[in-house]
C-alpha positions as CSV (number, residue, x, y, z in Angstrom):
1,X,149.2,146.0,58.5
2,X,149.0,142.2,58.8
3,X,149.2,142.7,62.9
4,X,146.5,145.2,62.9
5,X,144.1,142.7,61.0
6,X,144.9,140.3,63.3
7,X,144.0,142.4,66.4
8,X,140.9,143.6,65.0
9,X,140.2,140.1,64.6
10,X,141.2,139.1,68.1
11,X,139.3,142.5,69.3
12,X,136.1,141.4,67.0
13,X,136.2,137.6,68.5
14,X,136.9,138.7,72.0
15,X,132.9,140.9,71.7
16,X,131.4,137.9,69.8
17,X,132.7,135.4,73.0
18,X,131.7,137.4,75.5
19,X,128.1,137.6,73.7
20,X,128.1,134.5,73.5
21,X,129.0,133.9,76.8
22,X,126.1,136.2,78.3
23,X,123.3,133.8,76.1
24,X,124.5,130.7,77.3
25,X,125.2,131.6,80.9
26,X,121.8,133.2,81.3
27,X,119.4,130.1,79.4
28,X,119.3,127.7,81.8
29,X,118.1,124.9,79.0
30,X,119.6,124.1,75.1
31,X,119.3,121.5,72.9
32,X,122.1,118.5,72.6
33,X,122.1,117.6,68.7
34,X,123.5,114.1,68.5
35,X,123.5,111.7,65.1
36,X,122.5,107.7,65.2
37,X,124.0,104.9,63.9
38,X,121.9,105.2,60.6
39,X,123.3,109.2,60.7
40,X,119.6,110.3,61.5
41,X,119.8,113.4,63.8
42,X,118.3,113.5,67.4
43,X,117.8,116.5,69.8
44,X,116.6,116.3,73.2
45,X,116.5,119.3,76.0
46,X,118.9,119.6,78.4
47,X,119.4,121.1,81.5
48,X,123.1,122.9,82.0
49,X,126.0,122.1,84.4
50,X,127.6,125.6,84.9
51,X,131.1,126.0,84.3
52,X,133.6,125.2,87.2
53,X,136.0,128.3,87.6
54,X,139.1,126.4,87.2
55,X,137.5,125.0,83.8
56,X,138.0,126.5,80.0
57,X,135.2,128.4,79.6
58,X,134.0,126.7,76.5
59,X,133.4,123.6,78.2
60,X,129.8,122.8,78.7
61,X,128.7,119.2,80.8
62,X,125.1,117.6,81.1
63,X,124.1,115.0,83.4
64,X,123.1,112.0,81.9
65,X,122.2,107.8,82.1
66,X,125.2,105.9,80.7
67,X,122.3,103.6,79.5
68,X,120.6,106.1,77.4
69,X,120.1,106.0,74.1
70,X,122.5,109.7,74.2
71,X,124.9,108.6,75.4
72,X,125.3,105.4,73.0
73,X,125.2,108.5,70.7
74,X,128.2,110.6,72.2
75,X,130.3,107.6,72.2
76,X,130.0,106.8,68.4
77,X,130.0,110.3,67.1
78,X,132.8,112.6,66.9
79,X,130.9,116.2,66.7
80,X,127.6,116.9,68.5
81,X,125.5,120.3,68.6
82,X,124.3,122.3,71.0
83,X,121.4,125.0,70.4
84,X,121.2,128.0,72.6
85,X,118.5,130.4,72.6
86,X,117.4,133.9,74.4
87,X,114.2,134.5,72.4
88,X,113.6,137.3,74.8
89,X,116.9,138.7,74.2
90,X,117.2,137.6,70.3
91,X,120.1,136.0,71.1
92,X,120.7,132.5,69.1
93,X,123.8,130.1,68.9
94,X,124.7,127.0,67.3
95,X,127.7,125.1,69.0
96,X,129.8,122.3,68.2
97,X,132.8,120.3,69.5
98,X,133.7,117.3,70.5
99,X,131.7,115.4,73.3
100,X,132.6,112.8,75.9
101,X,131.6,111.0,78.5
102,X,132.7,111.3,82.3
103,X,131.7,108.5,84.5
104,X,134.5,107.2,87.1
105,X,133.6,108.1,90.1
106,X,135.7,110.9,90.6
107,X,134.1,112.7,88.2
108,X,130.9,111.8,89.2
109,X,131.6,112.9,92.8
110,X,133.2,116.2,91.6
111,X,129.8,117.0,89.5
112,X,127.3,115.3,91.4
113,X,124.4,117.5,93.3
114,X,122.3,116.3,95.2
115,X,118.9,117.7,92.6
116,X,120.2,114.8,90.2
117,X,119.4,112.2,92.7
118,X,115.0,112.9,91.6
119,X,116.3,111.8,88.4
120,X,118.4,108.8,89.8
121,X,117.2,107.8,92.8
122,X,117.8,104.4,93.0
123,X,121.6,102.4,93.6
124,X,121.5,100.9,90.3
125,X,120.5,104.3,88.6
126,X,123.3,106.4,90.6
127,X,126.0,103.6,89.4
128,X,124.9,104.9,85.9
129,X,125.3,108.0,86.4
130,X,127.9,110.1,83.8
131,X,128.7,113.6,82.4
132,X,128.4,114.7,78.7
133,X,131.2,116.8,78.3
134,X,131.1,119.1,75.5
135,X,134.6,121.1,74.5
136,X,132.8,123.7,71.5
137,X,135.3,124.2,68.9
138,X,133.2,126.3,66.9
139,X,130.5,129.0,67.1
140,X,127.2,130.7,64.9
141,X,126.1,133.5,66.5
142,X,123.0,135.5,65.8
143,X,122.8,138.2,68.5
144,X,120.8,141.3,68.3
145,X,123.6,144.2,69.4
146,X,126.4,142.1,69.5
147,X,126.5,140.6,65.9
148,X,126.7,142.8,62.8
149,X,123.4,144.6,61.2
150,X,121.7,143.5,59.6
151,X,120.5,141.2,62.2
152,X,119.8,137.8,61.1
153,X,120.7,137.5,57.5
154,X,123.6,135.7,58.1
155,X,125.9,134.1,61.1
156,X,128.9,135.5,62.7
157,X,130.8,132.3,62.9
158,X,133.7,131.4,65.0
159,X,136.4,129.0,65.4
160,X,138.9,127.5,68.1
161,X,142.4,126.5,67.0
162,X,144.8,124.0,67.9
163,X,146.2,126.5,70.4
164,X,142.8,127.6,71.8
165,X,142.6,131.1,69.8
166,X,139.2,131.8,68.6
167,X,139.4,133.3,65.3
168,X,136.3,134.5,62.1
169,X,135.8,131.5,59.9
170,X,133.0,131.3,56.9
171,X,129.3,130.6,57.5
């Protein structure tokens, strides 16, 4: 009985991922929730990196200025946030994981297109250039069809283990 729970379970986390995967892969823009050294909160817009096919696909990269006041913010903090939304769709997400920074050049080479250069177009500005990179470890989901009636009331909440399973866990 135990193994049937647990493939229901994996059945019922495998819909809400791939739900989940459909809102974020079709917003071009979320928010980045980061805290401050006086643990205020701060969100700003940001514009999405796709994932690269060889990548997990709960990894999620910005571009960003390793001078910014963000990224000051990634380094100190060990969780940041991520809001997703399809108001269109009704499709809503609240992500969180662990954040880091990429900024050797091979990274930066690897992620680099050529768009980014309106928003550093100088030497000094490219030398600064670096990737959030975002590994979500857990999930909310409100998502009209996908997540249980009735709709909005509560999350359907979700998180990754230490060996990468994606499992129910309480709102």
């Amino acid at each position: 009985m135990a193994d049937l729970q647990q493939a229901l379970c994996a059945d019922d986390a495998r819909g809400y991922l791939e739900g989940a995967a459909e809102l974020v892969a079709h917003v071009q823009f979320c928010w980045l929730v980061t805290t401050d050294a006086l643990d205020g909160t701060n969100a700003r817009p940001m514009g999405r990196i796709l994932h690269h096919h060889d990548q997990h696909a709960w990894i999620i990269r910005f571009v960003t200025d390793m001078r910014s006041k963000k990224a000051a913010e990634i380094l100190r903090s060990e969780t940041i946030g991520l809001i997703v939304q399809d108001d269109a769709q009704q499709a809503f997400a609240w992500l969180t994981g662990s954040a880091g920074l990429l900024g050797g050049f091979e990274d930066v080479r690897r992620y680099w297109k050529d768009a980014y250069a309106a928003y550093f177009p100088s030497p000094e500005d490219q030398a600064n250039v670096a990737f959030v990179e975002v590994r979500v470890e857990r999930m909310a989901l409100w998502i009209k069809g996908v997540t249980p009636e009735p709709f909005g009331i509560r999350p359907t909440c979700l998180e990754r283990d230490a060996d990468n399973t994606w499992h129910s866990a309480q709102a």
